[in-house]
C-alpha positions as CSV (number, residue, x, y, z in Angstrom):
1,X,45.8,-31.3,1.5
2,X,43.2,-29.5,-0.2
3,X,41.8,-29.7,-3.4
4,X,38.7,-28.0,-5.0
5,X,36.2,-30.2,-7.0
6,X,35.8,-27.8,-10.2
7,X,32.1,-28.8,-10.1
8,X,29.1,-28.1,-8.0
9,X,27.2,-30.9,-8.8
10,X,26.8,-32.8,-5.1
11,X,26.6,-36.5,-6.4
12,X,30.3,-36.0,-8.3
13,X,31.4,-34.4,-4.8
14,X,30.3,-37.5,-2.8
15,X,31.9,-39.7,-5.1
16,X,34.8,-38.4,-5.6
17,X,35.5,-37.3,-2.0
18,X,35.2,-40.7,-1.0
19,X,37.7,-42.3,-3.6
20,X,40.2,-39.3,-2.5
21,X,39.9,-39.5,1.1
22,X,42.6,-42.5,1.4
23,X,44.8,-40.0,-0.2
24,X,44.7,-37.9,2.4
25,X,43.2,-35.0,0.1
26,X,39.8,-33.0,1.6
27,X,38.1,-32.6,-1.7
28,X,36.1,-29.1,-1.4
29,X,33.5,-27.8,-4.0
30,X,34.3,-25.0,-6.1
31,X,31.1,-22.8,-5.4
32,X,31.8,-23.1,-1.2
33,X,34.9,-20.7,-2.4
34,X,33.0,-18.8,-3.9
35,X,34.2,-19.8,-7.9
36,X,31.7,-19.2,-10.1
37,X,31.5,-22.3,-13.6
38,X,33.9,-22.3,-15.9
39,X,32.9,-21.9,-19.8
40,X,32.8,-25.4,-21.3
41,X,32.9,-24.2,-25.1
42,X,34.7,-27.4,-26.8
43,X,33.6,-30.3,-28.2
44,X,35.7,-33.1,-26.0
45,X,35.2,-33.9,-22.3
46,X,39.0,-33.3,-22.4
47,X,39.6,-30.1,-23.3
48,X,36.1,-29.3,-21.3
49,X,37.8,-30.6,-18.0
50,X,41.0,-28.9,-18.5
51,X,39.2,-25.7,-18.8
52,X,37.4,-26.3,-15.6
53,X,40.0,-27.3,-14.0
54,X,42.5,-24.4,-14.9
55,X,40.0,-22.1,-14.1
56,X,39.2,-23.6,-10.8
57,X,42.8,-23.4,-9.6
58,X,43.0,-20.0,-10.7
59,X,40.2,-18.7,-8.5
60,X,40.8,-20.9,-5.8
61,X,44.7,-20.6,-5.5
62,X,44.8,-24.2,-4.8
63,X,44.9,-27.6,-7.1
64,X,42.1,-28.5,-8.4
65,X,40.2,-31.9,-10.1
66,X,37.7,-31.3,-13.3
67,X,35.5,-33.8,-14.4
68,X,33.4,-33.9,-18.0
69,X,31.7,-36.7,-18.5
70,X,28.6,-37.7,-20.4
71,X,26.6,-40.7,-22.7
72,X,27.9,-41.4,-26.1
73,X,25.2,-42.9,-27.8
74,X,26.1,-44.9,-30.9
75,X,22.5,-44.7,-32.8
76,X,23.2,-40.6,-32.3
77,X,27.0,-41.0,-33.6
78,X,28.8,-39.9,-30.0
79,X,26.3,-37.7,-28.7
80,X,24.7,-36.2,-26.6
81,X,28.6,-36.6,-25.6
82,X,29.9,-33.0,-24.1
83,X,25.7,-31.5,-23.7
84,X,24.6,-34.4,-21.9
85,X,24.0,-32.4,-18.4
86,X,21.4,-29.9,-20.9
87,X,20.1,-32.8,-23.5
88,X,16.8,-32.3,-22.3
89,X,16.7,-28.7,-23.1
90,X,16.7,-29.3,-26.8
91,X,13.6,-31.1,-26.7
92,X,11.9,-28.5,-24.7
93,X,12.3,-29.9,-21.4
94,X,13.8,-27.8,-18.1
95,X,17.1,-29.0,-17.1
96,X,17.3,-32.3,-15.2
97,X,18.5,-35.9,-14.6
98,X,14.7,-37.1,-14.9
99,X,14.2,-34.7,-17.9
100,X,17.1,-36.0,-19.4
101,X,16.4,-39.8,-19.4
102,X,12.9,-38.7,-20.5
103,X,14.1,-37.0,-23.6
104,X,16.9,-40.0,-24.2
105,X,14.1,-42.7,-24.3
106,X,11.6,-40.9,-26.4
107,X,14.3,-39.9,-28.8
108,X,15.3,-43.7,-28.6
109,X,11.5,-45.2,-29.5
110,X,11.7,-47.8,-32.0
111,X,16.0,-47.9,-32.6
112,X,17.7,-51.4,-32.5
113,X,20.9,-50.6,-31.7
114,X,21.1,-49.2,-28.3
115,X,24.7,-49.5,-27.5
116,X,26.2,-46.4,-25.4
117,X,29.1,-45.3,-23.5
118,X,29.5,-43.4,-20.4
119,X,32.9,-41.6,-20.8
120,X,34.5,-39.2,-17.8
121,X,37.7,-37.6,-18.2
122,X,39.8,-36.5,-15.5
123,X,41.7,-33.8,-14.8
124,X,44.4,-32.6,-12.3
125,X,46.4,-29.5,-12.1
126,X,48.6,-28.2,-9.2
127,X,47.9,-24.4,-10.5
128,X,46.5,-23.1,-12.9
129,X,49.9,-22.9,-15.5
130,X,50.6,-26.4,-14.4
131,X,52.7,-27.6,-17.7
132,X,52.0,-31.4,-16.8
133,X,48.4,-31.5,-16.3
134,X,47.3,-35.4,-15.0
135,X,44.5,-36.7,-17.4
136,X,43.2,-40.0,-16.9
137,X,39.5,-41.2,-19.0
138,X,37.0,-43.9,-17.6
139,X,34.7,-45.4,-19.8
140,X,32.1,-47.6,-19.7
141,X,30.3,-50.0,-22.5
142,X,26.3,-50.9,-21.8
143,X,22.9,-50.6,-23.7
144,X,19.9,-48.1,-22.9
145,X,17.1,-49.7,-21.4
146,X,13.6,-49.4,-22.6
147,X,12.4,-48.1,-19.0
148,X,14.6,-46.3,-16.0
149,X,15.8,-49.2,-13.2
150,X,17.1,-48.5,-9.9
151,X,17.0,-45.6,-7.4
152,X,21.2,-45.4,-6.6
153,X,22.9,-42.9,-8.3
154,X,22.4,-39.8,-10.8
155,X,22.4,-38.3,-14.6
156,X,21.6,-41.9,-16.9
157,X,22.1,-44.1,-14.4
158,X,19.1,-45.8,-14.9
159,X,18.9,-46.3,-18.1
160,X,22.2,-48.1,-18.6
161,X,22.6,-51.5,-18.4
162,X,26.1,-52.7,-17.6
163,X,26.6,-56.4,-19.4
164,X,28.4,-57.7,-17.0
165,X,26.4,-56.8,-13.9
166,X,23.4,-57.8,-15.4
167,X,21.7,-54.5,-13.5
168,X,21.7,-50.8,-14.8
169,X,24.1,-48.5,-12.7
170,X,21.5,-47.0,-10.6
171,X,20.5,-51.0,-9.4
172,X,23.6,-51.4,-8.6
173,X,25.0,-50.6,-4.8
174,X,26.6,-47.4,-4.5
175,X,30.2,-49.0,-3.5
176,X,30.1,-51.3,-6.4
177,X,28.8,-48.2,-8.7
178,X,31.3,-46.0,-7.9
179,X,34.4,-49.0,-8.3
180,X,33.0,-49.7,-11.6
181,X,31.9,-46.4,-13.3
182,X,33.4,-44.2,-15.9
183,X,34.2,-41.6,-13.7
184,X,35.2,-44.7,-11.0
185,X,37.8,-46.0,-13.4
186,X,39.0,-42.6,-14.7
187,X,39.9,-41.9,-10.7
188,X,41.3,-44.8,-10.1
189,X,43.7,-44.4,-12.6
190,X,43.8,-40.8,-11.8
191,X,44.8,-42.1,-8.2
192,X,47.7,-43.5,-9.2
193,X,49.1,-40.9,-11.5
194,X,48.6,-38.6,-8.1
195,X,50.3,-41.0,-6.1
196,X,53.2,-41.6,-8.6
197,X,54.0,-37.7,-9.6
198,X,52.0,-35.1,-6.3
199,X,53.1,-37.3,-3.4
């Protein structure tokens, strides 16, 4: 079965095509069909994936998956939370993953506390009225490093240190990344809400 990523960023494709393929579902980005973004005008990673996926399914005439997901950084109270893809632009920087965690640790220079959260929220609709959209959120405690770590994965990945791996995400392998993630624990669960009411 088909179902269209409501994104057209490539490392949330690869990682979530992989974690669907056991389901039997081809996951297929929104922009090969053509679908242009969605708006993403609220404040929550909720109500932003909703939107993207609603919109996606719309276009596409198939169901779709939406992720939003972003850092939560306690020092900034929650944000750059929904903006994180564009936090570098309020600094002055293009937009980019490197820009990003360039911004994040100047912005971070001489703070104590640097607990953060990655958060995803998942979305699932069969069309784009579905009543009984699936929703399942991921998150993930760590601290911001002083300097980026590792070369694996995408967005903050290198400047956040999971506890309990000792490593920041982009140190660790990808497999073990993508099991332990935000947006790896929101599909998991998401996984089982597909199994238990699509199939």
């Amino acid at each position: 079965m088909k179902i269209i990523l409501a994104s057209n960023n490539r490392g949330k494709l690869l990682e979530l095509h992989d974690m669907l393929a056991p389901l039997g579902f081809d996951l297929i980005a929104q922009g090969s069909l053509g679908i242009s973004e969605a708006a993403e005008p609220f404040d929550t990673f909720l109500e932003n994936a909703l939107a993207k996926a609603r919109h996606a399914a719309l276009h596409g005439g198939l169901p779709a998956l939406a992720d939003d997901a972003g850092l939560c950084v306690d020092a900034f109270g929650g944000l750059p939370g929904v903006q994180t893809a564009f936090y570098a632009t309020q600094f002055g920087y293009a937009k980019s993953d490197d820009n990003n965690v360039r911004a994040l640790l100047e912005q971070m220079q001489g703070i104590q506390n640097r607990r953060a959260a990655m958060v995803s929220a998942l979305v699932a609709v069969r069309s784009a009225h579905d009543p009984e959209p699936l929703v399942a959120v991921g998150r993930v405690t760590g601290y911001i490093t002083n300097e980026p770590a590792g070369s694996n994965g995408f967005g903050f990945d290198p400047v956040m240190f999971i506890p309990e791996f000792g490593q920041t995400f982009a140190q660790l392998p990808v497999d073990v990344k993508n099991a332990n993630s935000h947006r790896g624990r929101a599909m998991h669960a998401m996984m089982n809400l597909i199994r238990e009411r699509w199939l």
